[in-house]
C-alpha positions, 0 to 999 in steps of 0.5 A: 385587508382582503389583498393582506388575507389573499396573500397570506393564504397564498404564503401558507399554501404555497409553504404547505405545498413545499413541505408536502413535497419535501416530505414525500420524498419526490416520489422515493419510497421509504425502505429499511436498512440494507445490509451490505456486509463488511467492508472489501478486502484483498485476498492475495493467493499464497498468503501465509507461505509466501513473502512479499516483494513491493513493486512500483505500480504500473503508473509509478505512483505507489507500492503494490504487494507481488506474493512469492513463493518458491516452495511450501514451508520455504523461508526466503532469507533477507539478502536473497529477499533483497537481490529478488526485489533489485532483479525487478518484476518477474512472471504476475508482477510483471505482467500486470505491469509492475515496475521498479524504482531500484537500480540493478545491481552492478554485475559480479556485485551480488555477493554484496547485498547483505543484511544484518540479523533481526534485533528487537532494538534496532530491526536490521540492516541492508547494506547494497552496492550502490548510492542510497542517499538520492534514491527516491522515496518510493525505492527506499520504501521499496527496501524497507517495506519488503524487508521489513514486512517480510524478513521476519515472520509476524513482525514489522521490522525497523530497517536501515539502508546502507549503501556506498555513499551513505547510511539512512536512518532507521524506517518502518513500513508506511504504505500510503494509499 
């Protein structure tokens, strides 16, 4: 009985030492909360009077907002928003290594690239002088997110692109990050 009784207190102690340990923390002292504060946000300078162009990042995996403003109080009127965006990256967005994954426009084809006037039911329209219908998804989310976002103060509006092949249904702005 003495070698059952040995092995037993040898299990105890061996069990009160794994709980000691497990419940000094290793050595780690207890503290209290930390307050870290609220989560992390990106200020982007000009917001509020300026319109957003989207850009491919550098690594061509994804939207990234470009701010740009012309003057104080300045709206920039869609189809002017949308030749801005098919000229590509310009100044910041540029330097920061800001792509596209639009086409140019033709030369003398400007004129048009037009879109429709906001309405509540069906957002707008941009009709452009090139194909759309293989355009890859990060260039139609390119048009419909500068257009969507910022064509219309306050609104996230629905956008349809037209192009020389085809029609495109109507798309919302859905940035994945």
């Amino acid at each position: 009985m003495t070698g059952r009784r040995t092995r037993s207190r040898a299990l105890a102690a061996t069990a009160l030492a794994c709980c000691s340990l497990l419940l000094a923390g290793c050595g780690i002292k207890t503290t209290g909360v930390i307050e870290s504060g609220h989560a992390a946000t990106v200020k982007v300078p000009g917001a509020g009077q300026s319109t957003v162009l989207y850009f491919l990042s550098k690594e061509g995996d994804r939207l990234v907002p470009a701010p740009f403003t012309l003057f104080d109080g300045y709206t920039v009127a869609p189809a002017a928003l949308v030749r801005l965006l098919l000229d590509g990256p310009g100044g910041r967005a540029a330097e920061a290594g800001l792509t596209t994954a639009l086409p140019r426009v033709p030369a003398g084809k400007g004129d048009q690239v037009t879109v429709t006037p906001y309405a509540q039911e069906r957002g707008m329209t941009v009709h452009v002088p090139f194909p759309v219908g293989d355009l890859p998804e990060l260039a139609r989310n390119q048009l419909v997110c500068t257009v969507g976002v910022s064509a219309v103060a306050d609104t996230l509006s629905p956008v349809i692109l037209q192009g020389t092949d085809t029609t495109l249904p109507s798309a919302e702005c859905a940035l994945k990050r």
